[in-house]
KOLFINU-489068 format. One line per 2 residues: number of its first residue (from 1); their letters; for each residue x, y, z of C-alpha. Coordinates in steps of 0.1 Angstrom, whole numbers, plus 5000, padded with zeros to 4 digits. Layout:
<rs>
NUM> A> X,Y,Z; ...;
</rs>
This chain:
<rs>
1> XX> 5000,5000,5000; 5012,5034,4988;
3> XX> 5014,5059,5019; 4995,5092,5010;
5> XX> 5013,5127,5017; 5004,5156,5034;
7> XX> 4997,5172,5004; 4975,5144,4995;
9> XX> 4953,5145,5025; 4951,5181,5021;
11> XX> 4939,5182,4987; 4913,5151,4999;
13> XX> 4904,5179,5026; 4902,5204,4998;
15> XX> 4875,5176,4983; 4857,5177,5012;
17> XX> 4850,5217,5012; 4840,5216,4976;
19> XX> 4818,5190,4982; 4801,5207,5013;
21> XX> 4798,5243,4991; 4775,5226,4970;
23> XX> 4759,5210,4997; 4762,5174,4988;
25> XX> 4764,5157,5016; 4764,5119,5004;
27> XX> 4798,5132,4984; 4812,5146,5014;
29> XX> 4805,5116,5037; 4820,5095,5007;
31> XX> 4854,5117,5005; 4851,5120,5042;
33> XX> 4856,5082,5047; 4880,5080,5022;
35> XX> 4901,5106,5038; 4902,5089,5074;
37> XX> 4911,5056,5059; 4940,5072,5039;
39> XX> 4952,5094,5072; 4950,5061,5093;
41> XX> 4973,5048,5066; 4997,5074,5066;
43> XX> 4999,5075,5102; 5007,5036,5106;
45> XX> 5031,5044,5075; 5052,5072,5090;
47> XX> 5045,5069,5129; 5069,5089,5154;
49> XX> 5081,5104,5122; 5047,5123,5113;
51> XX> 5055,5159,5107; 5036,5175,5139;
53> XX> 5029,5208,5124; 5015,5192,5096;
55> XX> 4990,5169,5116; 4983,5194,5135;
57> XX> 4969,5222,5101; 4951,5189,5093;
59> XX> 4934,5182,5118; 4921,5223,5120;
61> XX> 4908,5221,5089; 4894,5181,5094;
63> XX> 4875,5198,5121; 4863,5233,5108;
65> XX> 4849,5214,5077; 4832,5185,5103;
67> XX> 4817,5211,5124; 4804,5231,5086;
69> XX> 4792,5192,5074; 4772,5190,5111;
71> XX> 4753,5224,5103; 4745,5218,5069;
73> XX> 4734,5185,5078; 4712,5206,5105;
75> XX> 4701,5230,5080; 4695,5208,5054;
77> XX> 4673,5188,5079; 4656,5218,5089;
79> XX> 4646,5225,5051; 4634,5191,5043;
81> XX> 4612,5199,5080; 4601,5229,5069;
83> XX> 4588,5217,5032; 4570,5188,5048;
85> XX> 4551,5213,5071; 4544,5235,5042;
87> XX> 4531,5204,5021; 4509,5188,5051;
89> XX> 4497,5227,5055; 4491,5230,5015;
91> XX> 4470,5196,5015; 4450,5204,5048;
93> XX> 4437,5241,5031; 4434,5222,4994;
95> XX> 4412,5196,5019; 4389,5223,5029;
97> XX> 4389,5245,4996; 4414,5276,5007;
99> XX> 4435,5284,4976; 4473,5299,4988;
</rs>
């Protein structure tokens, strides 16, 4: 198995936030896993030898982009909540004869 670089992961991180601008959560999830799986390799490739600083600008940007995927996840949610009320609402006037 090839060990990924720094670079690597950061451009897989890079993934992630395009992903999450256009609010596509499944590919974000998808990159997301494939990112961890390819840090745990690198990792148990380099060990004591990991660059520090560079772990440590990973893992600031790993979590500013998990804590963005959580809120649009919440948001998202939120919508899809929000368009189901308006729908149930829609039906129950359409029900009784109110036009919106």
């Amino acid at each position: 198995m090839t060990i990924p670089t720094l670079q690597h992961l950061a451009s897989e991180l890079a993934s992630l936030e395009a992903a999450l601008d256009c609010r596509n959560l499944e590919g974000a999830q998808a990159i997301m896993s494939s990112y961890d799986r390819e840090l745990r390799g690198y990792i148990d490739g380099i060990g004591s030898a990991a660059p520090m600083d560079g772990l440590r600008t990973l893992l600031r940007m790993q979590n500013e982009l998990l804590t963005t995927m959580h809120e649009l996840r919440e948001s998202l949610g939120r919508e899809a909540r929000d368009a189901q009320r308006a729908g149930h609402a829609s039906r129950a006037y359409a029900s009784v004869g109110v036009a919106l």
